[in-house]
C-alpha positions, 0 to 999 in steps of 0.5 A, a space after each residue: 343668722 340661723 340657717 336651714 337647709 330643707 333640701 340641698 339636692 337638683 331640682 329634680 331631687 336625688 335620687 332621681 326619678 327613674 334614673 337607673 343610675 348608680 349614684 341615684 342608685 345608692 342615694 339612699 336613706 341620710 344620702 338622699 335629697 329633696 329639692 334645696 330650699 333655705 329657711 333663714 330665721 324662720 322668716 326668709 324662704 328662698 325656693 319654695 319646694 315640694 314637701 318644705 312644710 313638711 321637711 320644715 317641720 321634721 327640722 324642728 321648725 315652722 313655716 308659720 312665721 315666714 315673710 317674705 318667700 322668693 324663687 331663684 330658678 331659672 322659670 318657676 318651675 312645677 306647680 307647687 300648692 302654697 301652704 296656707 298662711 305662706 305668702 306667695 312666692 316672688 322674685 326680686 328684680 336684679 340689682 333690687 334690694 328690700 328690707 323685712 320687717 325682721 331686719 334682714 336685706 335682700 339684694 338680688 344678685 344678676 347672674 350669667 345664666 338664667 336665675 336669680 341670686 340673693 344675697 342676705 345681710 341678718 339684722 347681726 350684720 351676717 353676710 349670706 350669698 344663695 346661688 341658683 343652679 346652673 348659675 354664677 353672679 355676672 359683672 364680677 370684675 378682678 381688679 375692681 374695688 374689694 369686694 365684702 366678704 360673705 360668712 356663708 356661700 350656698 351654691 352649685 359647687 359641683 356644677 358651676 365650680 367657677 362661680 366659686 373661682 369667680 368669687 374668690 377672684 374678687 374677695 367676696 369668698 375667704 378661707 373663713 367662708 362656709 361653703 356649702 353645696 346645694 342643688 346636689 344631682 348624680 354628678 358625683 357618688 355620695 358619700 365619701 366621694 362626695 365629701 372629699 371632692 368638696 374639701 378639696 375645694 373647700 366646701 362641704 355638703 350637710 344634710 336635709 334638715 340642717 340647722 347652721 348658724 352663720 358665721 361659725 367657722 369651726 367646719 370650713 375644710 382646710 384645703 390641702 396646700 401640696 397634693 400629689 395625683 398619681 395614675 397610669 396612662 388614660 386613668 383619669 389622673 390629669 381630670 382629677 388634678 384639674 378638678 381640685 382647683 377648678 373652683 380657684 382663680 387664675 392657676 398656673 398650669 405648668 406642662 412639663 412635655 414641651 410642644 413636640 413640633 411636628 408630632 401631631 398625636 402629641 399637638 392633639 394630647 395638649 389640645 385636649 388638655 387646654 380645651 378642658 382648662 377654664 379660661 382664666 388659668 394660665 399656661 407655662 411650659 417648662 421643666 424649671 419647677 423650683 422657682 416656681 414653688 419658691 414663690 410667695 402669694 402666688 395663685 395656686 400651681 398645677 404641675 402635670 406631669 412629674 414624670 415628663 419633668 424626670 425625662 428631661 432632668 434625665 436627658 440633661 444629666 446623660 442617664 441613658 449612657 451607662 458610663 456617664 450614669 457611673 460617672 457622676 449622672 445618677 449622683 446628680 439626677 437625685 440631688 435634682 429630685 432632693 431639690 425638688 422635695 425640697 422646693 415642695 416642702 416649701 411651697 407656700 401656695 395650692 400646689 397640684 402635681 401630677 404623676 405617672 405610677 409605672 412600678 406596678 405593670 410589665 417590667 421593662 425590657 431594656 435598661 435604660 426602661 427600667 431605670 426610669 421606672 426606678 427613678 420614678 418610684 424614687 421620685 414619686 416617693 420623695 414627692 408623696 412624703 411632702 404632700 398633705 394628701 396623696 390620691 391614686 387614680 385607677 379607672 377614673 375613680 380617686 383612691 386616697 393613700 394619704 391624707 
């Protein structure tokens, strides 16, 4: 089954019209996006847009041959002049399923936002799932029957990271799935930024005009299995852990503070953190991580943050009295950050750290103070070199080091 993308932005477009932002700002020339329509075997339009006859025919193709022509948003949006011969455009009820006479079966897929999904089975046994805007398929439930495997997904990646979680969760969506962002808008820069937000979810985004062929897999990202996100305070650093596997089911976030009790400041921190999570993550607090990265076949792992993990671990070996750090407590406190490289090199599932980057602003003014920091530095060091990728946050903007 042959797929191409006529568009691949919002609804409005990027740019956007009038918007005097910086990502519409510098969405130019290949950056720039129409409207996402699909023309499949040049028989299928899903969402007829404005321009597709033209942007149909700068890919090298016509619309001359279409059938069937069916609309996915939530309202049918503007005006739009049908290109003569086109049929006019339809939507098919949810559930419903229809057979063109080209072979190919299109089943509409209900949604948990207005819109429709369609799911395309080619007249090859291909298997393609469309996504509208805004919208993840509704009634998917873990646990259920095994869902069928889809070749390639189209869909709102950035937007409704959850859809993908959600079809992950029940199977429909493997490492062999070509993900495919559409309905791109101004939320992330284009570009490289755009590109390495997508792989760490594994998904890519091609340009207006592409011409893909479903089921080839050569292109699916690889999504790195240890990254490490470093930061100093208020850097967007925990954001950008939480944003790599938020497109991934049922992930382990491990908070390495504990609870405080009594300090509110702190209470209202780890609230902030839990409003931000989506519901199907679930939380442990503990400092005892090397059990955790032992395990085999588990959902993917969110450590946030090392440098909480350090302070206990120092606490534990007395590292903040001199006598006792002489006497044994530093030979200790790096045979427990061996140990846990060690348990990173090892890891066999999605892992996510994060952690604070100190070495680089006022040096501390007590002993104990700058000891830390360089136990930081260490650790930190030892971490990095067993991560696929390595990304420094500063001021909200992700700076990849390694990877």
């Amino acid at each position: 089954m042959e797929v191409t993308l006529l568009g691949t932005g919002a609804p409005a477009g990027l740019p956007r019209p009038d918007c005097p932002c910086a990502v519409c700002a510098t969405s130019l020339g290949a950056d720039a996006r129409a409207a996402t329509a699909v023309l499949l075997d040049g028989a299928l339009l899903l969402d007829l847009t404005p321009g597709a006859a033209f942007a149909a025919a700068r890919s090298g193709h016509s619309l001359g041959g279409v059938r069937q022509v069916l609309l996915s948003h939530p309202h049918d949006g503007p005006a739009v002049e049908v290109p003569a011969g086109l049929p006019q455009p339809g939507r098919v009820p949810d559930g419903r399923e229809l057979t063109l006479l080209t072979g190919h079966r299109v089943r509409a897929v209900a949604m948990d936002a207005p819109g429709t999904g369609y799911a395309v089975t080619g007249p090859d046994g291909q298997r393609l799932l469309y996504l509208p805007p805004g919208g993840a398929p509704a009634g998917l439930e873990e646990g259920g029957e095994p869902a069928e495997r889809y070749d390639m997904v189209l869909t709102d990646v950035v937007g409704r990271p959850d859809a993908l979680a959600k079809l992950r969760a029940v199977g429909a969506v493997g490492p062999t799935t070509d993900v495919l962002a559409v309905h791109l808008d101004h939320d992330v820069p284009s570009g490289p930024e755009l590109r390495r937000r997508l792989a760490a979810a594994g998904a890519r985004a091609v340009p207006d005009g592409s011409t893909l062929t479903v089921g080839v897999y050569e292109e699916v990202p690889d999504v790195p299995r240890r990254t490490l996100v470093l930061g100093g305070a208020r850097s967007g650093k925990s954001v950008e852990a939480e944003r790599r596997l938020e497109s991934f089911p049922d992930v382990l976030y491990v908070a390495t503070g504990g609870s405080r009790g009594g300090d509110g400041e702190w209470a209202a921190r780890v609230a902030t953190h839990r409003e931000r999570r989506p519901g199907s993550w679930r939380t442990v607090e503990t400092c005892d991580l090397v059990p955790l990265l032992g395990e085999d076949g588990a959902p993917p792992l969110l450590i946030d943050c090392l440098s909480l993990w350090l302070t206990d671990a120092m606490d534990s070996v007395g590292a903040w009295d001199d006598a006792v750090w002489a006497d044994g407590g530093e030979r200790e406190l790096r045979s427990r950050t061996a140990e846990l490289a060690r348990a990173v090199r090892g890891a066999r599932r999605p892992v996510v750290l994060v952690s604070n980057e100190v070495g680089s602003g006022i040096v501390p003014a007590t002993a104990s103070g700058r000891r830390y920091r360089d136990e930081l530095g260490r650790l930190n060091a030892a971490v990095a070199g067993e991560c696929e990728e390595v990304v420094l946050v500063v001021a909200g903007q992700a700076l990849v080091v390694r990877g």
